[in-house]
N, CA, C and O atoms as a GROMACS GRO file, in nm:
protein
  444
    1UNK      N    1 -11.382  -4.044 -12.577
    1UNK     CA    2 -11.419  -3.951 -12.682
    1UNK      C    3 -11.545  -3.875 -12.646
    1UNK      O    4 -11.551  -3.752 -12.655
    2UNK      N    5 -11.641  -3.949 -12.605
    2UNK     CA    6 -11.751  -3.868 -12.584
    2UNK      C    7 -11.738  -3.801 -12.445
    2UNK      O    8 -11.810  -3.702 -12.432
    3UNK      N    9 -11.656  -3.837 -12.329
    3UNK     CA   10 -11.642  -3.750 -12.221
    3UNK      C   11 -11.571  -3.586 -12.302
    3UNK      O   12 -11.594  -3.467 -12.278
    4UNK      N   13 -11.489  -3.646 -12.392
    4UNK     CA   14 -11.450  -3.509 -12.463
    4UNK      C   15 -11.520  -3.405 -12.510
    4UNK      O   16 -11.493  -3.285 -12.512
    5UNK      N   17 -11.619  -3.467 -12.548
    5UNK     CA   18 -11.697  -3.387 -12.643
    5UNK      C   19 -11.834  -3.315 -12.500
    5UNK      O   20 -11.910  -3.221 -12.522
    6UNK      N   21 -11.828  -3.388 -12.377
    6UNK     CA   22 -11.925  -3.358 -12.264
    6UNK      C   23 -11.871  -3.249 -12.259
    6UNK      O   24 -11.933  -3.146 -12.283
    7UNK      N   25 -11.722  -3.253 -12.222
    7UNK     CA   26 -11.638  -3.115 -12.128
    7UNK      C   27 -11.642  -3.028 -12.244
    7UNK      O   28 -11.663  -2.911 -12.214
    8UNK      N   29 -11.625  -3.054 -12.375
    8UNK     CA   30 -11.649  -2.898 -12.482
    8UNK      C   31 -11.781  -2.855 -12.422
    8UNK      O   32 -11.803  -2.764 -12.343
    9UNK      N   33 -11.884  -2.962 -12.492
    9UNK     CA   34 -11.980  -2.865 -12.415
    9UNK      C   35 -12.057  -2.798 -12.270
    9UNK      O   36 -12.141  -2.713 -12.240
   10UNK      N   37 -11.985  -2.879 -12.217
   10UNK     CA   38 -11.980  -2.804 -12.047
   10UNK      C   39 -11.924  -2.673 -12.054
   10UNK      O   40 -11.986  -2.585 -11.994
   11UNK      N   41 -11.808  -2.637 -12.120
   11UNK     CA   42 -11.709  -2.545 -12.077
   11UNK      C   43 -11.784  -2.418 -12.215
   11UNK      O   44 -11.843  -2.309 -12.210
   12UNK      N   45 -11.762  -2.465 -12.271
   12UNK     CA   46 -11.875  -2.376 -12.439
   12UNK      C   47 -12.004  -2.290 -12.305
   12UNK      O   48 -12.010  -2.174 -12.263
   13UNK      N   49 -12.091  -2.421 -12.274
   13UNK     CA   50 -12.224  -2.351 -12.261
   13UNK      C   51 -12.201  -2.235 -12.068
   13UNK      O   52 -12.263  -2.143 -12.014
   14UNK      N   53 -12.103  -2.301 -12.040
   14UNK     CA   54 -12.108  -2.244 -11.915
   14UNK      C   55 -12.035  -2.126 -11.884
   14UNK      O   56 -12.061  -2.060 -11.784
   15UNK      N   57 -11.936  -2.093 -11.972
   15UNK     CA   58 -11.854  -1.963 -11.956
   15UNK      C   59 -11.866  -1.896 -12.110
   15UNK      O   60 -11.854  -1.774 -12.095
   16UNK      N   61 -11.881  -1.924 -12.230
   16UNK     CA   62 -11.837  -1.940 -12.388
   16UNK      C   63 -11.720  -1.964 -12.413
   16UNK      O   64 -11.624  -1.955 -12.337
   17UNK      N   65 -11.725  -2.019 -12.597
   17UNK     CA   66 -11.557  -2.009 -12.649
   17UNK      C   67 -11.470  -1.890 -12.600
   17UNK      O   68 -11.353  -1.886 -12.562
   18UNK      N   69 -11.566  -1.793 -12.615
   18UNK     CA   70 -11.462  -1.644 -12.625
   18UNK      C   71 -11.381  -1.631 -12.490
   18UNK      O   72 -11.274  -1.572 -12.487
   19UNK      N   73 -11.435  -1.687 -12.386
   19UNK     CA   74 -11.357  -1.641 -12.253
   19UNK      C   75 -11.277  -1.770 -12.209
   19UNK      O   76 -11.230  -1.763 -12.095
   20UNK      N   77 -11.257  -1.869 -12.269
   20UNK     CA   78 -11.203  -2.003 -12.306
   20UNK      C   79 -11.068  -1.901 -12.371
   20UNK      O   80 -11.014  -1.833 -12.284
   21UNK      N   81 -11.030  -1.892 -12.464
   21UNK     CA   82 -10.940  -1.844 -12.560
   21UNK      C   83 -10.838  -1.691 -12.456
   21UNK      O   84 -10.722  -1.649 -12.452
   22UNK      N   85 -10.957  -1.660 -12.398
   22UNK     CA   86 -10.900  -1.493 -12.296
   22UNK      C   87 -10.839  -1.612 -12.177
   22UNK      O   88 -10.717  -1.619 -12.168
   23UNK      N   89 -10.918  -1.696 -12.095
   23UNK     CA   90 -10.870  -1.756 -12.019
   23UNK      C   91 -10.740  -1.853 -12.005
   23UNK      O   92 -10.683  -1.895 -11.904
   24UNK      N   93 -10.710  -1.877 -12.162
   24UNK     CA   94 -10.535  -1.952 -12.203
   24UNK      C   95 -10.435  -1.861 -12.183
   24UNK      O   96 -10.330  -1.861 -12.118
   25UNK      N   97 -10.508  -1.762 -12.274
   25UNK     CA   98 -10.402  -1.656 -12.281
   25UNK      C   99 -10.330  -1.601 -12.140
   25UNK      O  100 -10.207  -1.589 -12.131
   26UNK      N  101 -10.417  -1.570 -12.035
   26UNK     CA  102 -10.421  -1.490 -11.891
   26UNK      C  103 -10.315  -1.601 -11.810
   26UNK      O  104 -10.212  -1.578 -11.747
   27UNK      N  105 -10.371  -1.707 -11.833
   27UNK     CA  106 -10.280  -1.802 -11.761
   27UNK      C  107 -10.123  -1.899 -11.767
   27UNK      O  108 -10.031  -1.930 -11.690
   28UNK      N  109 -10.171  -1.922 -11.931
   28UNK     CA  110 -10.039  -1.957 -11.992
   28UNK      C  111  -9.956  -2.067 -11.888
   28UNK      O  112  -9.839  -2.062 -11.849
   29UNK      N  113 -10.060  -2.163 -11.861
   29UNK     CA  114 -10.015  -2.297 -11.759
   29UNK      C  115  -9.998  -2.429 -11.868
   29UNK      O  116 -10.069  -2.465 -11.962
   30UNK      N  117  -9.907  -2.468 -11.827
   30UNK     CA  118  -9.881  -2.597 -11.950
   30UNK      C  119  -9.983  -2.693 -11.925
   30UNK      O  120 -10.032  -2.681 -11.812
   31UNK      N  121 -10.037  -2.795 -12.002
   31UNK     CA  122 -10.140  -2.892 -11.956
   31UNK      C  123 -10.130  -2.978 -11.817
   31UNK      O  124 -10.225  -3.020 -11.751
   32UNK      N  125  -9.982  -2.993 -11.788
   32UNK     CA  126  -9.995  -3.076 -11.672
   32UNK      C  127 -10.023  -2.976 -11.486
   32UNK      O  128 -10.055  -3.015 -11.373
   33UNK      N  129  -9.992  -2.856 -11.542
   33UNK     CA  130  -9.995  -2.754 -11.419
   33UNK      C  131 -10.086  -2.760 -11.414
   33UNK      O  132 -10.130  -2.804 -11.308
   34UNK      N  133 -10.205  -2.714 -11.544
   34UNK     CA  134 -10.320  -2.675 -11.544
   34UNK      C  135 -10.437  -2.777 -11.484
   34UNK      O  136 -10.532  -2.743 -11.414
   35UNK      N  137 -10.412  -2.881 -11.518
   35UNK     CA  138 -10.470  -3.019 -11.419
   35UNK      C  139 -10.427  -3.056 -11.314
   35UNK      O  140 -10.486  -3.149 -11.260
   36UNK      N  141 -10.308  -2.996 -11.248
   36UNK     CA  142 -10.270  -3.018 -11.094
   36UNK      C  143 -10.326  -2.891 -11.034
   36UNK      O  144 -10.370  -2.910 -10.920
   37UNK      N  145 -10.335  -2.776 -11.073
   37UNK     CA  146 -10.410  -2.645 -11.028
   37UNK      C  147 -10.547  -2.694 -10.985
   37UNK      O  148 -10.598  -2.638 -10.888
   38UNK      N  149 -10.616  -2.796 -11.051
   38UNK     CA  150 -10.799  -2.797 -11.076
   38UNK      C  151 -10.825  -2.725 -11.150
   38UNK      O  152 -10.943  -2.692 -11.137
   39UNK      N  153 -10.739  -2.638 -11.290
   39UNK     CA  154 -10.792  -2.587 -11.393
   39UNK      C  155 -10.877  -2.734 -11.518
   39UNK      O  156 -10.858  -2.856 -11.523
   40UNK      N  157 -10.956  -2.651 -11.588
   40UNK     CA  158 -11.004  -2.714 -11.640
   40UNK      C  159 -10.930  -2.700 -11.738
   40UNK      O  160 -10.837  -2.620 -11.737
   41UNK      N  161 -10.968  -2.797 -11.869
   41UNK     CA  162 -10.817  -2.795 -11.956
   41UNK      C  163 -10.890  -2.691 -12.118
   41UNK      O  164 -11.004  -2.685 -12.163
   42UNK      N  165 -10.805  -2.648 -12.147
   42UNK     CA  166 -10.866  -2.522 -12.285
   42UNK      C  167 -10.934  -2.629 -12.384
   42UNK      O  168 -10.950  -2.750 -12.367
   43UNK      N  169 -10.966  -2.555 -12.482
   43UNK     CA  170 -10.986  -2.592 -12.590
   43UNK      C  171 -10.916  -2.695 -12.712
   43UNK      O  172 -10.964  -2.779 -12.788
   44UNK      N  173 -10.842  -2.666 -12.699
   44UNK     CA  174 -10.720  -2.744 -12.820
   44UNK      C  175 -10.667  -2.880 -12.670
   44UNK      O  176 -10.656  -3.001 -12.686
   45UNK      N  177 -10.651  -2.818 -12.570
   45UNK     CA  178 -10.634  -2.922 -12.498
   45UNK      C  179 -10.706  -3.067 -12.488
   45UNK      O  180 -10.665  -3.181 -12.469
   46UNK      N  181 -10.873  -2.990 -12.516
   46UNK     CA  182 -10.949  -3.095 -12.523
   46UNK      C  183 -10.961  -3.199 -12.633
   46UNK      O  184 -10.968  -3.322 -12.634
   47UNK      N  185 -10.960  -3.060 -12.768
   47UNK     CA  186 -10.926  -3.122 -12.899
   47UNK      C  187 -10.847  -3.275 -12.928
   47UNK      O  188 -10.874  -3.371 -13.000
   48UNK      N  189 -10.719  -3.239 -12.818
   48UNK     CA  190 -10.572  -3.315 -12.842
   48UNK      C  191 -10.672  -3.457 -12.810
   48UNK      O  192 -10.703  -3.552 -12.882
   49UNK      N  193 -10.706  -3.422 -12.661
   49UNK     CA  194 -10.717  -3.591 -12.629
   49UNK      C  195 -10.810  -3.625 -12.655
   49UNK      O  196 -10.816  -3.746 -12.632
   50UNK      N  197 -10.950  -3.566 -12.718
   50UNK     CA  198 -11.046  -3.652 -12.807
   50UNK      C  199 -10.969  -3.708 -12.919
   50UNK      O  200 -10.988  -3.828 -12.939
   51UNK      N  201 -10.916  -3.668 -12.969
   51UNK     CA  202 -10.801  -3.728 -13.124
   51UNK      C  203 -10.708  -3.823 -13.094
   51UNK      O  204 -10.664  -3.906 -13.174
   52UNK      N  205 -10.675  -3.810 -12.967
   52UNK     CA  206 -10.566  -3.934 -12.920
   52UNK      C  207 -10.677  -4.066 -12.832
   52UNK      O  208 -10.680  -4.189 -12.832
   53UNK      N  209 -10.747  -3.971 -12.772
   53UNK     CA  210 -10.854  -4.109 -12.788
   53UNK      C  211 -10.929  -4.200 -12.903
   53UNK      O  212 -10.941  -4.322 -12.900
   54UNK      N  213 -10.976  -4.114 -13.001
   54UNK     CA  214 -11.027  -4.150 -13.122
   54UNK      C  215 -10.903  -4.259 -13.195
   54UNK      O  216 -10.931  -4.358 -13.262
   55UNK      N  217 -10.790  -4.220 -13.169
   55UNK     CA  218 -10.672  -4.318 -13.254
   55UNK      C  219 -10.645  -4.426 -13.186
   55UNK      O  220 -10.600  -4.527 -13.240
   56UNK      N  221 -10.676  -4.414 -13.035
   56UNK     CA  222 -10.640  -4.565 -12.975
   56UNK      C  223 -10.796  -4.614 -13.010
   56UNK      O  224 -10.782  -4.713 -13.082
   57UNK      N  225 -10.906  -4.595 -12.995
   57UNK     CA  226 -11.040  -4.664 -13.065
   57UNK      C  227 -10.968  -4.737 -13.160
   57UNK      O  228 -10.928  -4.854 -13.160
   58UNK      N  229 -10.956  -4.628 -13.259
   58UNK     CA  230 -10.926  -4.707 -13.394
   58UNK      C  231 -10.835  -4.814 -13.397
   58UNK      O  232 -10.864  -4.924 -13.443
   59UNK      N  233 -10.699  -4.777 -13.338
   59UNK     CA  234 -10.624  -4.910 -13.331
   59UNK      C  235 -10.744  -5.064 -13.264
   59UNK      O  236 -10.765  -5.176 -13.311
   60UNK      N  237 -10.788  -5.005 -13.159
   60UNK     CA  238 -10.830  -5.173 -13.135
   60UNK      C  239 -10.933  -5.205 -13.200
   60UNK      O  240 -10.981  -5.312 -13.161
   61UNK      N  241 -11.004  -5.138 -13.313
   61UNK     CA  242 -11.072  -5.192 -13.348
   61UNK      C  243 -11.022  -5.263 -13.456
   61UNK      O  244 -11.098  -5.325 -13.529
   62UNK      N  245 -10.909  -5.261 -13.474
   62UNK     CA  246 -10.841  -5.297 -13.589
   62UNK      C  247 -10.761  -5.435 -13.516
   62UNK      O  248 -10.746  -5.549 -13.559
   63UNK      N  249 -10.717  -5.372 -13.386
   63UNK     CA  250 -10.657  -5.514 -13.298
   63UNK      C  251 -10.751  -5.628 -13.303
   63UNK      O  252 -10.726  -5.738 -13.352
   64UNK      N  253 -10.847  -5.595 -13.253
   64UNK     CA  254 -10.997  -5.682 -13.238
   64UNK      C  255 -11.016  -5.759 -13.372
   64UNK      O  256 -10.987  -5.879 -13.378
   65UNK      N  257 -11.065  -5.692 -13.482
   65UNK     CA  258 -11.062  -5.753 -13.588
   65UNK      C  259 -10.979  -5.842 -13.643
   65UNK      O  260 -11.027  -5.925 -13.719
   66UNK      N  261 -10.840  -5.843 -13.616
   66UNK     CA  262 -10.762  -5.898 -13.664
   66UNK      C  263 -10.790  -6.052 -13.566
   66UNK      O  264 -10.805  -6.164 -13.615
   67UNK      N  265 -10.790  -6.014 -13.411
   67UNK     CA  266 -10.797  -6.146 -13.334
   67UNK      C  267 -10.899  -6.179 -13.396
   67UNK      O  268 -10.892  -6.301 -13.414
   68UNK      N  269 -10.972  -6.147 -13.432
   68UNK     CA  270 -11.142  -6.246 -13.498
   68UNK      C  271 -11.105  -6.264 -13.605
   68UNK      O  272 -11.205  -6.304 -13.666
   69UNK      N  273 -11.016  -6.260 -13.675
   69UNK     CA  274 -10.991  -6.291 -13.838
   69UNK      C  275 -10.911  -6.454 -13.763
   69UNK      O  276 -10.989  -6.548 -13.776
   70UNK      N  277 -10.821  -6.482 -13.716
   70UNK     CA  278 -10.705  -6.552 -13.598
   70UNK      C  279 -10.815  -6.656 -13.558
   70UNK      O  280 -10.802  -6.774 -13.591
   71UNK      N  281 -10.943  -6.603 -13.476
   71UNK     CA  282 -11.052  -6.707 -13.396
   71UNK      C  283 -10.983  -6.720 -13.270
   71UNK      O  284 -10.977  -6.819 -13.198
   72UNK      N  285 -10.919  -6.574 -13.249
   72UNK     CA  286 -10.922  -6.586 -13.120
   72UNK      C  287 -11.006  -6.472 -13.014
   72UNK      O  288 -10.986  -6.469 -12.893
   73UNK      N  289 -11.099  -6.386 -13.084
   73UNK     CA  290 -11.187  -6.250 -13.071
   73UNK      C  291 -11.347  -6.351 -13.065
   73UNK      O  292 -11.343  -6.460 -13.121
   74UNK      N  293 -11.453  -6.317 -13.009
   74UNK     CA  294 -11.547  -6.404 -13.048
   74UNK      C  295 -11.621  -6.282 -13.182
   74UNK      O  296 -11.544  -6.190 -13.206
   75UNK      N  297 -11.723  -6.279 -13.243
   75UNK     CA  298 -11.754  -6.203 -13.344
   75UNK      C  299 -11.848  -6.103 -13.272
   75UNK      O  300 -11.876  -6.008 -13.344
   76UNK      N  301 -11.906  -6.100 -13.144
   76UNK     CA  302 -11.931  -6.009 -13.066
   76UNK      C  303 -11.856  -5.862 -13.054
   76UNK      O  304 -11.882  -5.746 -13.086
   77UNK      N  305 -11.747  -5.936 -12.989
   77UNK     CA  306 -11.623  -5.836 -12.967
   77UNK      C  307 -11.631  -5.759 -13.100
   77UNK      O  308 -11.706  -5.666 -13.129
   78UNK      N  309 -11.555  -5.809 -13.159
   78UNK     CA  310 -11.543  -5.764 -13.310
   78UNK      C  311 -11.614  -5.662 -13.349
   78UNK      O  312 -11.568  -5.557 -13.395
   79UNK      N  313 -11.752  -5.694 -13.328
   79UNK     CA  314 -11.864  -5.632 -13.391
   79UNK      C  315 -11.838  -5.488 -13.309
   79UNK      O  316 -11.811  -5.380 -13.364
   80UNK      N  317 -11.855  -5.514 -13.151
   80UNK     CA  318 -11.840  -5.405 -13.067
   80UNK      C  319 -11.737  -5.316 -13.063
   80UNK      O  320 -11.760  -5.206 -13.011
   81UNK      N  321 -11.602  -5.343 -13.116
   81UNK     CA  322 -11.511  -5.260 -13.143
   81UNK      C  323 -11.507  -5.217 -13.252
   81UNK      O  324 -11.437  -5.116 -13.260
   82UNK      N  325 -11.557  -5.253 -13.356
   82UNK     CA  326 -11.618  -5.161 -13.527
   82UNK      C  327 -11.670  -5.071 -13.503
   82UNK      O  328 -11.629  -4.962 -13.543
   83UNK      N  329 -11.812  -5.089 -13.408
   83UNK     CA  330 -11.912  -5.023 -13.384
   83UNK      C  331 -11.886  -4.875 -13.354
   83UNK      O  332 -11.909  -4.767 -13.407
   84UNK      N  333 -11.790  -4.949 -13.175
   84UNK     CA  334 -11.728  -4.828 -13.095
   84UNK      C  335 -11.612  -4.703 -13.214
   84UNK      O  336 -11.596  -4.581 -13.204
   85UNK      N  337 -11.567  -4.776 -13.289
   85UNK     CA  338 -11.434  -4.732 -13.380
   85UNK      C  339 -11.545  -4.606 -13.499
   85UNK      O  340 -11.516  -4.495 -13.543
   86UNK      N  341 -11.669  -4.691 -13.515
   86UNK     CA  342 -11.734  -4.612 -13.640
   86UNK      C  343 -11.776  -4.503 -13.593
   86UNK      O  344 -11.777  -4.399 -13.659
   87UNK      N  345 -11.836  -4.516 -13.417
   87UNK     CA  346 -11.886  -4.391 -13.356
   87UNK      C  347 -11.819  -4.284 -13.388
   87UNK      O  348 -11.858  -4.191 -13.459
   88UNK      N  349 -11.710  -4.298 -13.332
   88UNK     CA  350 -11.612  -4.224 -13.301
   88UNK      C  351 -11.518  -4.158 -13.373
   88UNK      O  352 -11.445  -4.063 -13.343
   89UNK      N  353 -11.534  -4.239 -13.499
   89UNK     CA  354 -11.476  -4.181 -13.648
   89UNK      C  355 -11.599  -4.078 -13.691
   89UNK      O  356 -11.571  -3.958 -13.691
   90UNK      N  357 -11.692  -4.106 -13.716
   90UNK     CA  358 -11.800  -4.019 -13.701
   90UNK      C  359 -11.849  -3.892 -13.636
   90UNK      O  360 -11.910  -3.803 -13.696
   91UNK      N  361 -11.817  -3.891 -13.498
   91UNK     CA  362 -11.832  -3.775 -13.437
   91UNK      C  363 -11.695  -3.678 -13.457
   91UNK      O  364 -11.698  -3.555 -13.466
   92UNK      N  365 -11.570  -3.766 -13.462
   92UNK     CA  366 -11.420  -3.685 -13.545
   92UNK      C  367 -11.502  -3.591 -13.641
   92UNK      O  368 -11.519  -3.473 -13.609
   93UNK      N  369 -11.561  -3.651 -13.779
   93UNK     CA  370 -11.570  -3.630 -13.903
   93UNK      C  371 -11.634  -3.459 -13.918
   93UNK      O  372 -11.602  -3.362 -13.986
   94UNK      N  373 -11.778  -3.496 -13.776
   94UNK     CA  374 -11.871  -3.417 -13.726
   94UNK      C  375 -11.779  -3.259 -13.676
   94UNK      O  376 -11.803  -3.144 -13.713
   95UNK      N  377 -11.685  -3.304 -13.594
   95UNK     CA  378 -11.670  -3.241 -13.507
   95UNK      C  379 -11.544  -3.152 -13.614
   95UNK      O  380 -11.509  -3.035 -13.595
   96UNK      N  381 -11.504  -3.223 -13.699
   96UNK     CA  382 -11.397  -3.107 -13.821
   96UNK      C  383 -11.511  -3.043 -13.889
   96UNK      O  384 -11.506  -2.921 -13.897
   97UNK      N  385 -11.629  -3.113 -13.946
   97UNK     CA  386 -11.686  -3.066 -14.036
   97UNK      C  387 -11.789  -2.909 -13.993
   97UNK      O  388 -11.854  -2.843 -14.073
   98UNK      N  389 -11.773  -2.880 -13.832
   98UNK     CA  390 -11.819  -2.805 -13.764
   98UNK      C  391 -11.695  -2.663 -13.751
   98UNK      O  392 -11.718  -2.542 -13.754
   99UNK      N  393 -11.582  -2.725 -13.738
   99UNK     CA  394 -11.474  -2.631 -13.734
   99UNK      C  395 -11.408  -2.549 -13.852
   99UNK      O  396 -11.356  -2.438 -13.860
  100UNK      N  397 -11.433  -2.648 -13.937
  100UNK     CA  398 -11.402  -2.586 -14.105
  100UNK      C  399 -11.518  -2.484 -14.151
  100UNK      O  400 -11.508  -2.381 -14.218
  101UNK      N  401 -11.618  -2.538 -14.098
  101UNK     CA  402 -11.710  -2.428 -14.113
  101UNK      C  403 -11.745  -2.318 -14.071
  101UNK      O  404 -11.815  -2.237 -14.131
  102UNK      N  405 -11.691  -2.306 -13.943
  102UNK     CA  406 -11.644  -2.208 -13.804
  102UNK      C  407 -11.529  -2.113 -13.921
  102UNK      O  408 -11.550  -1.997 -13.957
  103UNK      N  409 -11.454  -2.167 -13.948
  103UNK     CA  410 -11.328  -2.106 -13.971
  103UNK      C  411 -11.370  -2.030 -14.104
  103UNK      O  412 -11.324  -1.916 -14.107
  104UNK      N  413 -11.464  -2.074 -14.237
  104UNK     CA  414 -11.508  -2.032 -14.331
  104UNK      C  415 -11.570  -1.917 -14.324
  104UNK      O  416 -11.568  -1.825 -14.406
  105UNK      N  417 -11.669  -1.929 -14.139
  105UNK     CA  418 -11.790  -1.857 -14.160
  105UNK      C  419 -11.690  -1.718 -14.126
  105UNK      O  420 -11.719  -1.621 -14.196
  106UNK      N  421 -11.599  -1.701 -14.046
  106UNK     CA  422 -11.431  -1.626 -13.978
  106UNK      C  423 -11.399  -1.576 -14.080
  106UNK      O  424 -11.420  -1.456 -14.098
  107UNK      N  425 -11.325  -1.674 -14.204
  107UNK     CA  426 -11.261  -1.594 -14.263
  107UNK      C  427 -11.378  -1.509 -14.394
  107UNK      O  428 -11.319  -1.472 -14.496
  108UNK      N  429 -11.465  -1.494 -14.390
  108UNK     CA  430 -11.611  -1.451 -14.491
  108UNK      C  431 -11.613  -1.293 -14.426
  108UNK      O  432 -11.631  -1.186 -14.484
  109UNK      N  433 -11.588  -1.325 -14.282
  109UNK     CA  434 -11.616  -1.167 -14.217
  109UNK      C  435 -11.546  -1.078 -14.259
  109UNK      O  436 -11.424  -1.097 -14.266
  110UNK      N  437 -11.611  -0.932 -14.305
  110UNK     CA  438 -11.495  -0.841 -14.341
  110UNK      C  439 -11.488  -0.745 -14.226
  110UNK      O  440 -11.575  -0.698 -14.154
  111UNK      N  441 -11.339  -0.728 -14.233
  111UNK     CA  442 -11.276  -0.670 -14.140
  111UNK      C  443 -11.310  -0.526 -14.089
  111UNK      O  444 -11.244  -0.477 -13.997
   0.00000   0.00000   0.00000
C-alpha cells in the first residue's frame, strides 16, 4: 500500500497528473504490456492495486485475529496485523477523502 502511494507520488511530482492522463490516452497499452514495455503503470492502475492490496491487509488482519481468538496467533501478531490493517484503512479513507474533493473542487469550475 504504501509503495502505492510512493509511485503516485513519484509519478504526480515528476511529470504531473495532467501528462499521466495524455500519456494513457497516447498509448492505450493494457496493464500487463505496459509493465513488460518498462512503462510505468497510470493512475487508476495504481489506484487498482493499492485497493487490492488494502483488501488482502484487511483480510489477514481479520485471519490473524481470528487465529488469536483459536490461541493459535500469539497477541503480538494480532496486534501487528490490526495495526498494519488500521494504517492502511486510514490512508484508503485519506486518499478518497482527497479525490472527492478533487472531483468537488472540478465539478465547482464553471465552464
Amino acid at each position: 500500500m504504501i509503495n502505492g502511494l510512493q509511485s503516485v507520488s513519484a509519478l504526480s511530482s515528476a511529470r504531473g497528473l495532467g501528462s499521466l492522463a495524455l500519456d494513457g490516452a497516447d498509448k492505450a497499452a493494457t496493464p500487463g504490456e505496459a509493465a513488460s514495455a518498462g512503462l510505468q503503470p497510470g493512475f487508476a492502475e495504481t489506484l487498482g492495486n493499492m485497493a487490492a492490496d488494502m483488501a488482502t491487509d484487511l483480510r489477514t488482519a481479520e485471519k490473524v485475529s481470528f487465529e488469536g481468538i483459536k490461541g493459535e496467533a500469539t497477541t503480538r501478531q494480532v496486534v501487528d496485523a490490526v495495526m498494519t490493517a488500521q494504517q492502511t484503512l486510514q490512508t484508503a479513507l485519506a486518499i478518497r477523502d482527497k479525490i472527492v474533493s478533487a472531483y468537488l473542487e472540478i465539478s465547482r469550475m464553471s465552464i
